[in-house]
C-alpha positions as CSV (number, residue, x, y, z in Angstrom):
1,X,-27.9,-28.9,-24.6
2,X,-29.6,-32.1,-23.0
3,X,-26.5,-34.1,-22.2
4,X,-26.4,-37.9,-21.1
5,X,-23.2,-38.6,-19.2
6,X,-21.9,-42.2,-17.7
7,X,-19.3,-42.2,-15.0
8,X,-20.3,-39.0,-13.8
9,X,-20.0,-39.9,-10.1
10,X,-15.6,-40.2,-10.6
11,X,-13.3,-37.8,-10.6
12,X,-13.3,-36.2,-13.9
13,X,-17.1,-36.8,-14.7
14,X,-18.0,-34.6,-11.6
15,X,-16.2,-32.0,-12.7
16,X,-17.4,-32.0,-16.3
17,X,-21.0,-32.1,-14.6
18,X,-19.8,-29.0,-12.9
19,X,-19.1,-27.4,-15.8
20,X,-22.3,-28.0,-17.7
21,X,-24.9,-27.2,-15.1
22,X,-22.4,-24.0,-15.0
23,X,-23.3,-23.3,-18.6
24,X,-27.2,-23.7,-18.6
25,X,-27.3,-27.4,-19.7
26,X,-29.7,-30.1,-19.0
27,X,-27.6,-33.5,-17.5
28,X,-28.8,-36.6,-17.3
29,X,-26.9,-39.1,-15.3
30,X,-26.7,-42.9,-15.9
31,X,-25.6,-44.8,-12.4
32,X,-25.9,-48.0,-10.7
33,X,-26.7,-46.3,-7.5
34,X,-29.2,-43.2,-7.9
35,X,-29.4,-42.9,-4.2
36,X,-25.5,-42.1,-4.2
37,X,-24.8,-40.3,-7.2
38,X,-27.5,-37.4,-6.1
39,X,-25.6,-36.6,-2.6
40,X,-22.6,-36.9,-5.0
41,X,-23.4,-34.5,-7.3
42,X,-26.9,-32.8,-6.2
43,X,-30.4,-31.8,-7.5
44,X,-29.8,-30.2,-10.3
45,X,-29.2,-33.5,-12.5
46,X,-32.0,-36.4,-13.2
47,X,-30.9,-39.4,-12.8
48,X,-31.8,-42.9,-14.1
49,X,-30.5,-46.4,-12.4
50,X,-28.6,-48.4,-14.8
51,X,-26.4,-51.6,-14.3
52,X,-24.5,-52.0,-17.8
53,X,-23.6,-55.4,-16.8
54,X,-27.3,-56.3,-17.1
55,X,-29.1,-54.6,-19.4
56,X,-29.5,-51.8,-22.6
57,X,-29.7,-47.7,-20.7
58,X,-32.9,-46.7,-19.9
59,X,-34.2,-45.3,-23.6
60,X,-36.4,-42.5,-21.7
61,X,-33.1,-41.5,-20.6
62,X,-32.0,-41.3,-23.9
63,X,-34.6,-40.1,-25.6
64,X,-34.3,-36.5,-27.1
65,X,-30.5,-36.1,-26.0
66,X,-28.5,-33.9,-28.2
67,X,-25.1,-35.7,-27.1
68,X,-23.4,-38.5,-24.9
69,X,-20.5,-39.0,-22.6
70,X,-19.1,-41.6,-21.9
71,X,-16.7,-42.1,-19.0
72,X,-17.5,-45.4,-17.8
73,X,-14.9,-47.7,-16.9
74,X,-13.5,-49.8,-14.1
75,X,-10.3,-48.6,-12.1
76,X,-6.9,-49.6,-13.9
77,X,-4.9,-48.5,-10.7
78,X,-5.5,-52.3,-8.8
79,X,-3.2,-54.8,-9.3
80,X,-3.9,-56.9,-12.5
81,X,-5.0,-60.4,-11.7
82,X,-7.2,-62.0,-14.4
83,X,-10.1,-61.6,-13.0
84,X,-9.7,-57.6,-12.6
85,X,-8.7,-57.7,-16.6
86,X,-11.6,-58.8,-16.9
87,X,-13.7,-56.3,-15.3
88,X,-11.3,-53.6,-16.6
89,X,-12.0,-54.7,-19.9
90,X,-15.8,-55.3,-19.7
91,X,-16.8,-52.7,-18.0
92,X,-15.8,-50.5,-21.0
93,X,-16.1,-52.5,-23.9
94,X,-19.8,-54.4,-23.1
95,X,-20.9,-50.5,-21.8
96,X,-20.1,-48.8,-24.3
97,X,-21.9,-51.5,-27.1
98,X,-25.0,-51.5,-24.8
99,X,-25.3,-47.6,-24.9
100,X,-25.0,-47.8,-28.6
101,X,-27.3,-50.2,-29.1
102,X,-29.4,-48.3,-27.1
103,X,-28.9,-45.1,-29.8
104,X,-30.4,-47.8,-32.6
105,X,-33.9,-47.8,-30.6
106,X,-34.5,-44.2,-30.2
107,X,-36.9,-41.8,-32.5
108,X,-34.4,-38.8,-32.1
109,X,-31.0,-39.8,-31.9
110,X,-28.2,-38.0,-29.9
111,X,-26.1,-36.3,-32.8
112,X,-22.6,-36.1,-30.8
113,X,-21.1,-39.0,-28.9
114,X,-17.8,-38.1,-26.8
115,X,-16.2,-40.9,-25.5
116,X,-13.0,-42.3,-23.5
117,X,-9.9,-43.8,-24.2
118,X,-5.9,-43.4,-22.7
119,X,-2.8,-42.5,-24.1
120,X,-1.7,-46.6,-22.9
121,X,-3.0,-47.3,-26.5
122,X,-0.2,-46.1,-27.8
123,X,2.3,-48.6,-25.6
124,X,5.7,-47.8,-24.1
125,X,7.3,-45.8,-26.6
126,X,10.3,-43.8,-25.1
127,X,10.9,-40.3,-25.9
128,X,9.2,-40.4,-29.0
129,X,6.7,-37.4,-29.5
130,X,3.7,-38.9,-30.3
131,X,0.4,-37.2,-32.0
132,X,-3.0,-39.1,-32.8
133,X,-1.7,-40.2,-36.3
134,X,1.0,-42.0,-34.3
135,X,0.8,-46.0,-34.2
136,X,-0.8,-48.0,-31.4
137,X,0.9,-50.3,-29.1
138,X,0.0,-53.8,-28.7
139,X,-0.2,-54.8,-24.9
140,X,-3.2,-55.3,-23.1
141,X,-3.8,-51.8,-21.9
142,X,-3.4,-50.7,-25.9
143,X,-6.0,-53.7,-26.3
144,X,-8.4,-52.0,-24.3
145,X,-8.3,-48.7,-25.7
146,X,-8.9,-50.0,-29.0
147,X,-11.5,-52.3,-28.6
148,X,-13.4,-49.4,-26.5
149,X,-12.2,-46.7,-29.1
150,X,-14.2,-49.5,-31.6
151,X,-17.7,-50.3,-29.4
152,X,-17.6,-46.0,-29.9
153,X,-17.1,-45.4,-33.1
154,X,-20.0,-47.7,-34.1
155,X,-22.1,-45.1,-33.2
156,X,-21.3,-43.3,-36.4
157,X,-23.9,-45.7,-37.6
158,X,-26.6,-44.0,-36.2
159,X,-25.1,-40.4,-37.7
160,X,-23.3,-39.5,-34.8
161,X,-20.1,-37.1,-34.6
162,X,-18.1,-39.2,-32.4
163,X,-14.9,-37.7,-30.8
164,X,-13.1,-39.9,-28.7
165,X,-10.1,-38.4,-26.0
166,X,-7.0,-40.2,-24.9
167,X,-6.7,-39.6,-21.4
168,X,-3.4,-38.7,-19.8
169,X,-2.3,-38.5,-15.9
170,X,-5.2,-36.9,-14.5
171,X,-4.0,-34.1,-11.6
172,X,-6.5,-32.3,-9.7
173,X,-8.0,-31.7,-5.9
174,X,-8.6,-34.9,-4.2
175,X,-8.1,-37.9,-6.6
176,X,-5.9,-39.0,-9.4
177,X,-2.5,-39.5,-9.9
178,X,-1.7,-37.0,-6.7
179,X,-3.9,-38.9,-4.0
180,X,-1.4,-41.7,-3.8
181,X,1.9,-40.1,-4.6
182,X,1.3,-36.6,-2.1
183,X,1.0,-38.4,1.4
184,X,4.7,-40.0,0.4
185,X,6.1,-36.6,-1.0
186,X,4.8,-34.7,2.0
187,X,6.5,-37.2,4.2
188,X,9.6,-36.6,2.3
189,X,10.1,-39.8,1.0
190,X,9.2,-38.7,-2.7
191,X,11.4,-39.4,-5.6
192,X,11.7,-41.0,-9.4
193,X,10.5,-44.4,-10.3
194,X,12.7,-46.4,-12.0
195,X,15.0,-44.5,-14.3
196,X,12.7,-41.4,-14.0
197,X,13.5,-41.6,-18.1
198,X,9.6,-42.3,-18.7
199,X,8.0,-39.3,-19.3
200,X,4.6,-37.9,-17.8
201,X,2.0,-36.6,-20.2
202,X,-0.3,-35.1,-17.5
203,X,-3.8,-33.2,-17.9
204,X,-5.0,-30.9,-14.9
205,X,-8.4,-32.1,-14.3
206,X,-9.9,-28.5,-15.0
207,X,-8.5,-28.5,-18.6
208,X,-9.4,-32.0,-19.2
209,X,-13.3,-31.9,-18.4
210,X,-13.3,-28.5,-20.7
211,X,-12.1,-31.0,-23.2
212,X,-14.8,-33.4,-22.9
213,X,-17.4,-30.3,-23.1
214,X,-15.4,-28.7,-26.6
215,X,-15.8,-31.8,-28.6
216,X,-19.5,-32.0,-26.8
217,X,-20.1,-28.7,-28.5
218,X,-17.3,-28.0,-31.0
219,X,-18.7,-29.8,-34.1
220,X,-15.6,-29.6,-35.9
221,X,-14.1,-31.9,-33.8
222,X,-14.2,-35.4,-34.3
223,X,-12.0,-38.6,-34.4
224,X,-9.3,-39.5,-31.7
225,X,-7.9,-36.6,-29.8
226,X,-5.2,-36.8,-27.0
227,X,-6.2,-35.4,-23.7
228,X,-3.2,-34.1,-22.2
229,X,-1.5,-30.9,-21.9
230,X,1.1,-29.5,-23.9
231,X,4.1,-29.8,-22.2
232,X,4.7,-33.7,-21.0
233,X,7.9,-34.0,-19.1
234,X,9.7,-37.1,-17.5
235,X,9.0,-38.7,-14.3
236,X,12.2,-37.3,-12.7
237,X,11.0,-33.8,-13.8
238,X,7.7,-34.7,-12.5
239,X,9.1,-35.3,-9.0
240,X,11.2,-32.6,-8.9
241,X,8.8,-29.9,-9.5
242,X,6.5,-32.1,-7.0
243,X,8.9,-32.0,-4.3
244,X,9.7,-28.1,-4.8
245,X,5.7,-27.5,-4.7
246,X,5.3,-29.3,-1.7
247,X,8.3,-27.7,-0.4
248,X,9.9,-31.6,1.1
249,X,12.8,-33.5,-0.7
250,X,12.2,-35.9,-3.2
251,X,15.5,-37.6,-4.5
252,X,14.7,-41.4,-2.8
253,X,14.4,-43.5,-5.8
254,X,12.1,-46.6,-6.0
255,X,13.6,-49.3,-8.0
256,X,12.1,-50.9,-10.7
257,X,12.4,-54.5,-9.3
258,X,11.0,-53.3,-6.4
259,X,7.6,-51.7,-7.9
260,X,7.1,-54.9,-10.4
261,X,6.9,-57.1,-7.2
262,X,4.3,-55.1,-5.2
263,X,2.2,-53.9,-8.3
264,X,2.9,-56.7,-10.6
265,X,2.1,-56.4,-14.4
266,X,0.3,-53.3,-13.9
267,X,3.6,-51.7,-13.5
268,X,3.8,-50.9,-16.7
269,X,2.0,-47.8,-16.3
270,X,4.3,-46.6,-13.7
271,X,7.6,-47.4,-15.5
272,X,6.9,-47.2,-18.6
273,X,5.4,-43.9,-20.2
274,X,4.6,-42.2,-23.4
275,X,5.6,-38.8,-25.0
276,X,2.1,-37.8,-26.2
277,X,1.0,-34.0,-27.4
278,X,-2.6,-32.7,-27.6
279,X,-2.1,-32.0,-31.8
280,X,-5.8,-31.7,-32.4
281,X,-6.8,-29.5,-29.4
282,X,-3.9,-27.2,-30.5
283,X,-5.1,-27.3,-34.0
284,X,-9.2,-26.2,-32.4
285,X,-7.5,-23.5,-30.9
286,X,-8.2,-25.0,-27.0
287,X,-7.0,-22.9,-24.4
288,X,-5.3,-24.4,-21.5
289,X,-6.0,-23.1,-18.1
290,X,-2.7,-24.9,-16.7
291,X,-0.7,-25.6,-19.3
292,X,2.5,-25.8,-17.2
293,X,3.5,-29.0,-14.6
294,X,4.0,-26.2,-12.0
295,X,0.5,-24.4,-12.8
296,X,-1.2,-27.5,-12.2
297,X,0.4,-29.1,-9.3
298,X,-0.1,-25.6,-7.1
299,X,-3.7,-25.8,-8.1
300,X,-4.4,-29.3,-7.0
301,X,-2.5,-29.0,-3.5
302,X,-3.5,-25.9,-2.8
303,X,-6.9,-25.7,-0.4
304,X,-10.3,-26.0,-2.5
């Protein structure tokens, strides 16, 4: 296939690049910075400059793809003052419109287009096991999701299959939810945050970009599909298994008053958490290369 990908220069877009060139398929990279996102990801991609503050995607870029991914989106791990709302916001919402406005303009139209999302659409919801028929929550992060989960599905439109994936707690070598929290755990000052009641639903970075390639290529898939792995479990699970993989205690807690005052509202996402299950990937028949917490975690701390 002649792919189109955006964000392909982060965490999880490398690796889904990875895992096309691996398969024998053409990629062609969207980036503000061409110079960069070649050392990045080498020679076998082409690449096109594209600021999507600015202006519609190159259409030669476009032009004869069989399918789209999008990834594009600015960082929600910076504290939240309204000017970085902002930018979280446009940076996926105007993108995402621009690229399918771009679709509109070509002679052969991409006939898949895989998009992003998070499970934060669906708001804090407790223990409550939650599928992609569940409800949608009503905060700003939920906001987000469902404005971006809209710009996407426009490109039906244009006859597209559009499959969109709710990202869960990414885990994998060298970024991600484990970047932050393994300098503290190896220190031994790991443990809970908050109650530790809020539960985890984590994806290993490996199974996640397979993900994004299956609804690339799967064409019965389609709609909203969680992107997280089978077994979620609660942030006190989460750090114990942590703490035992990284062989160091992890039983100091940090309080919740204390984590809303340094991260502020975007604390949310720390204390609060959602229950979700990959329903639809089930139902494809996906398989899971780390389906378990422990799996996963000894992967992404082991040496790459």
């Amino acid at each position: 296939m002649k792919v189109v990908i955006t964000g392909a220069t982060g965490f999880v877009g490398q690796v889904i690049v990875k895992q096309l060139l691996a398969a024998g398929d053409e990629v062609i990279v969207l980036t503000r910075n061409v110079a960069r996102a070649a050392i990045t990801l080498g020679s076998s991609c082409r690449y096109y400059q594209w600021n999507e503050n600015e202006e519609l995607p190159p259409l030669e870029a476009l032009e004869g793809a069989d399918g789209i991914i999008n990834l594009m989106g600015e960082s929600i791990s910076k504290r939240w003052d309204e000017n970085q709302k902002k930018k979280i916001y446009n940076s996926r919402i105007f993108g995402t419109r621009k690229l399918v406005e771009a679709m509109e303009k070509l002679k052969k139209k991409p006939s898949v287009f895989v998009s992003t999302s998070a499970i934060g659409v669906y708001g804090n919801r407790g223990p409550e096991e939650i599928n992609e028929a569940s409800t949608v929550g009503s905060d700003f992060l939920a906001k987000v999701c469902l404005d971006w989960e809209n710009e996407a599905n426009k490109a039906r439109n244009q006859e597209a299959r559009v499959a969109i994936i709710r990202v869960g707690i990414v885990l994998g070598h060298g970024g991600g939810a484990l970047a932050q929290m393994l300098p503290i755990f190896k220190l031994g000052g790991g443990g809970p945050l908050g109650s530790g009641r809020q539960f985890m639903s984590w994806i290993h970075i490996d199974d996640l970009a397979s993900m994004y390639v299956e609804a690339l290529k799967n064409h019965e898939i389609k709609g909203v599909l969680n992107g997280t792995s089978p077994y979620p479990v609660t942030n006190a699970e989460f750090t114990k298994v942590l703490g035992k993989v990284v062989r160091r205690p992890a039983f100091l807690p940090a309080p919740s008053f204390a984590i809303k005052i340094a991260f502020g509202e975007m604390s949310q996402i720390l204390l609060e958490g959602q229950k979700v299950l990959p329903v639809k990937f089930k139902e494809a028949k996906f398989r899971f290369r780390m389906p378990t917490l422990e799996m996963a975690l000894k992967e992404s701390i082991s040496p790459s």
